[in-house]
C-alpha positions, -999 to 999 in steps of 0.1 A, spaced: 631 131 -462 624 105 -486 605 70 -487 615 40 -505 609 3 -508 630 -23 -517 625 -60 -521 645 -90 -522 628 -117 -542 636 -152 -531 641 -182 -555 649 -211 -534 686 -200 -523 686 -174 -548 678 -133 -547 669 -115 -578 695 -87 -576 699 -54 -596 731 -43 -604 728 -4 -607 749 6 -635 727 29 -659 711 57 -640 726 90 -639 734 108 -606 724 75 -588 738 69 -553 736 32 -557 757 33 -587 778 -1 -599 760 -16 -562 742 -46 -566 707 -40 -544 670 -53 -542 645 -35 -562 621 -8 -551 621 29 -554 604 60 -545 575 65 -529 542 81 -552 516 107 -538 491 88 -520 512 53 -518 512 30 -493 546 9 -490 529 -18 -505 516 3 -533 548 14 -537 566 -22 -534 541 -35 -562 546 -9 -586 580 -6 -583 591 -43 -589 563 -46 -617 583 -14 -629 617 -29 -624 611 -68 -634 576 -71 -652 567 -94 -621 539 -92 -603 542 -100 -567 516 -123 -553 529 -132 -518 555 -110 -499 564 -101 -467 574 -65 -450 605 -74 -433 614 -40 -415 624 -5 -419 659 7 -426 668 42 -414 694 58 -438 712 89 -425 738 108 -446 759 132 -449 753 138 -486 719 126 -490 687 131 -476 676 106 -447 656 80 -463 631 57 -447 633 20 -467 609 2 -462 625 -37 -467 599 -64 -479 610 -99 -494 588 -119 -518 586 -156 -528 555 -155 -549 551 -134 -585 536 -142 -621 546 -126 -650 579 -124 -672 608 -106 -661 625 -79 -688 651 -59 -686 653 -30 -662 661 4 -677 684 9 -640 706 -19 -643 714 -55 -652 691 -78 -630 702 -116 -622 698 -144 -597 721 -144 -576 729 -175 -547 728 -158 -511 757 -172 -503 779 -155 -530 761 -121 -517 788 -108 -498 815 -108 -529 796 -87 -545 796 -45 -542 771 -40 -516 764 -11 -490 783 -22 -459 748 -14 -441 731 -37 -466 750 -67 -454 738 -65 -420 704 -65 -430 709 -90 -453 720 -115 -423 690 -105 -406 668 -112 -439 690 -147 -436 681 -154 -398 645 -148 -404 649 -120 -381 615 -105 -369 604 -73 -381 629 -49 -371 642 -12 -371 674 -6 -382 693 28 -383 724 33 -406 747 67 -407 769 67 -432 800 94 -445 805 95 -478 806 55 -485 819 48 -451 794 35 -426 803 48 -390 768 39 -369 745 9 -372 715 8 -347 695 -25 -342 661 -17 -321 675 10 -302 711 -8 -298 745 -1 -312 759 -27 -338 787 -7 -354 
């Protein structure tokens, strides 16, 4: 079991998006995603969500919100809690991310982009302001066959 963090920062109508193209073995591999990572020994997630975008971007978060937790259940990978946060306040420079390409992209231009089919529903709830929420995805192989929204069936 392994936990994560990953974080959509928000520039106006804008995310900064990672486009994971230079990690080997990586399961996100040519997907655009947030950033975040692995949990540390002794982290909290927002120990974890601060060092990992300072990591990832060279930004230093300063206001940010934990948006909910995203259950990921495989059968190829471990299950993996994510713990989903968005930001709209950093300082700092970004540089470039030894993981991937980062860029801002418009949220509405989200969706024609490769993406997790799991990551676009959370995505809309990121868009609706949703409350905090728990969501479970099970996925095959790329293919997602169960989505779970507070204890009810999406997909």
């Amino acid at each position: 079991m392994i936990n994560t963090t990953l974080c959509y920062l928000e520039r106006g109508e804008e995310y900064l998006m990672l486009h994971r193209t230079k990690k080997e073995n990586d399961l996100n591999h040519d997907k655009w995603i947030g950033v975040g990572g692995k949990f540390q020994d002794k982290e909290s997630p927002e120990d974890c969500l601060l060092r990992e975008t300072w990591e990832e971007t060279g930004l230093t978060l300063t206001s940010y919100r934990y948006r909910g937790l995203v259950t990921f259940i495989s059968n190829l990978w471990p299950t993996e809690y994510m713990h989903l946060f968005t930001a709209d306040g950093w300082t700092g420079e970004p540089h470039p991310c030894d993981e991937g390409e980062l860029a801002w992209i418009k949220k509405a231009d989200l969706l024609s982009l490769p993406l997790w089919k799991g990551d676009q529903i959370f995505l809309d709830l990121l868009d609706r302001n949703t409350p905090f929420f728990s969501l479970k995805l099970q996925y095959e192989g790329d293919d997602l066959v169960l989505a779970v929204l507070n204890g009810e069936r999406i997909v």
